[in-house]
N, C-alpha and C positions, 0 to 999 in steps of 0.2 A: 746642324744644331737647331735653327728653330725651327724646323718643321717636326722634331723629335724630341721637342724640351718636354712635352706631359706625354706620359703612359695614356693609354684610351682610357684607364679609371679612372685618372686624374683628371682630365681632360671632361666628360662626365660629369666627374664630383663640380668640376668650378663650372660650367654650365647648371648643373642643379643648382648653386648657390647664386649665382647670378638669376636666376629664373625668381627665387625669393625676393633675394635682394630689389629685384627691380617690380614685385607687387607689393611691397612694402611702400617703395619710392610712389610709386601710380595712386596708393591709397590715402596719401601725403596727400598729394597731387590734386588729389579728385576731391577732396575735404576742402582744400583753399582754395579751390575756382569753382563747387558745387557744379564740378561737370563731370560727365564721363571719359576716361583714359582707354585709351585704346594703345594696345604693349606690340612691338617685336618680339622677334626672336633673340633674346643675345647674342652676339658675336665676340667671340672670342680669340684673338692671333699671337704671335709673338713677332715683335718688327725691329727694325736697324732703327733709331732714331731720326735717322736722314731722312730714314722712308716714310717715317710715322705722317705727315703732312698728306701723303698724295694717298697712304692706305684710308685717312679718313675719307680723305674725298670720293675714291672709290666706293666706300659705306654709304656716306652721308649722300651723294647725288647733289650735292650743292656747288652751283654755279655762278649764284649772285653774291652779292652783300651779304656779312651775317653779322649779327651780335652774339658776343662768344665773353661766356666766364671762367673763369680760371679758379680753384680752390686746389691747394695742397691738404694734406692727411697723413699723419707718419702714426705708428706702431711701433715694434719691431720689422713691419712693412715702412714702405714709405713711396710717395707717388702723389700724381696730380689726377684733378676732375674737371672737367670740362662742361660744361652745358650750351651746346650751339644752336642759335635758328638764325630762322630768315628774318634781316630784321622789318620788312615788312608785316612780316606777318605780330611782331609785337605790340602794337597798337591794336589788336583784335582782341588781346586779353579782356582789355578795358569793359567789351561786353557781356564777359562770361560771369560778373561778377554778381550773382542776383541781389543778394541781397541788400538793398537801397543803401542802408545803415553803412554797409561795408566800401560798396559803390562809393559814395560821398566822402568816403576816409584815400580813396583810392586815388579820388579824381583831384585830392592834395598832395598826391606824392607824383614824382616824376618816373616818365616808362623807365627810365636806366634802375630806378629803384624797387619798380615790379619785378623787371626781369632779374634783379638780383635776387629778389625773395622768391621767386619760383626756383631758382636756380641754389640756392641756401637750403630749399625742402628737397628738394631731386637728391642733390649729391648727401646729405646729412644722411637724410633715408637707407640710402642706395649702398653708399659707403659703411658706414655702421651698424647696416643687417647685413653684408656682405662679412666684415672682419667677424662681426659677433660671430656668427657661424664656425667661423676657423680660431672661436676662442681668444679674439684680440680686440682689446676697446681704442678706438681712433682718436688722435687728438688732430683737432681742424687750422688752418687758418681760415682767418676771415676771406671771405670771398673777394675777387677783384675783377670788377668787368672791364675786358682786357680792349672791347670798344665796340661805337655801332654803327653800321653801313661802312665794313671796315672789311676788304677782299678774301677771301678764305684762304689764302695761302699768308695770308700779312698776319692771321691771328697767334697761329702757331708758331712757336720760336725755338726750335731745336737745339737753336746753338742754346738756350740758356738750359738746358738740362746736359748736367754730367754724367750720361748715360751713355752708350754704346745701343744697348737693349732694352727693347722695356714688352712688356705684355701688357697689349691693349684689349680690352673691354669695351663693348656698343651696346646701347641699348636703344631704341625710341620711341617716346611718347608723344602721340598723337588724341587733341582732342578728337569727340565724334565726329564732326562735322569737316574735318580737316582744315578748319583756319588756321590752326597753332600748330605746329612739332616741335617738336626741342629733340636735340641727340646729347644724352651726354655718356661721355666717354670716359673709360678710368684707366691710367697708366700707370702701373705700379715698376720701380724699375729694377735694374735685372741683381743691383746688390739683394735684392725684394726675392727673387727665383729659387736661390735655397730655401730659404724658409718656407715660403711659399709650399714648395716640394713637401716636405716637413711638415707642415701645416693641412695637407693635402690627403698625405698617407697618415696621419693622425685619423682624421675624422673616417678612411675607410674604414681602419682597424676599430674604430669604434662602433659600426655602423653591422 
């Protein structure tokens, strides 16, 4: 079953939209740190939830510490976002920020509060040119940074979603210089897959 849940059009089409979706997010991105974004490829799977933990890890390469956000999003979809880095590497924000003015507003807030507003522009972006595409307007929760220098398998919490299945979503953005990455991930779950379907063969027939 999920190696066969999308047709190769479909499968396609949510790569093309994810491809959007996430120069949408980058040019967010690239506006509130006046830096350049460097993009993946998306990645697209469908996973057991049990497994969703060790498929990120296989994506993401991450070994140490991270600091990791959490944001839900429902529709007629409904599913969670993710935005992960090293949390090493979030103190290196602090220097991307050129502009003095902005600098001095920054250097008043706390990094858990950076990383939350980088992570509020990624997934709002990302999330909401992705639905818009498939004709659906997203309603958010607020963001929850789930914690920092916090083991990568401790951020994800499987048992709290009532899924079986869910279709994962990878994206990453990497400053130029590679001090920053962030991964963030979108799980929409499998009550989400008809429609989704639905939602899918829509836009070919249109197209």
């Amino acid at each position: 079953m999920r190696g066969n849940i999308f047709t190769e059009e479909q499968r396609d089409a949510l790569q093309e939209i994810a491809n959007l979706a996430m120069g949408q997010a980058a040019a967010r991105l690239a506006r509130l740190l006046d830096a350049f974004i460097e993009l993946s490829v998306p990645r697209v799977c469908v996973t057991g939830v049990n497994e969703a933990a060790q498929t990120l890890r296989e994506m993401t390469g991450f070994d140490q510490s991270v600091t990791a956000v959490r944001q839900s999003f429902r529709s007629d979809f409904k599913g969670e976002a993710f935005v992960i880095c090293r949390s090493r590497a979030v103190g290196s924000l602090w220097a991307l920020v050129n502009d003095p003015h902005i600098y001095l507003a920054y250097q008043t807030i706390s990094q858990a509060e950076l990383i939350l507003d980088v992570a509020n522009v990624l997934t709002g972006a990302y999330v909401s040119c992705f639905l818009v595409q498939l004709n659906r307007a997203p309603i958010f929760s607020p963001p929850d940074l789930l914690g920092e220098n916090i083991a990568f398998d401790d951020f994800f919490r499987a048992d709290l979603l009532a899924w079986r299945v869910a279709v994962l979503l990878e994206v990453n953005f990497a400053l130029e210089n590679h001090c920053f990455r962030a991964h963030l991930v979108m799980l929409m779950s499998e009550d989400s897959i008809s429609r989704l379907h639905g939602a899918l063969n829509a836009l070919l027939v249109s197209v």
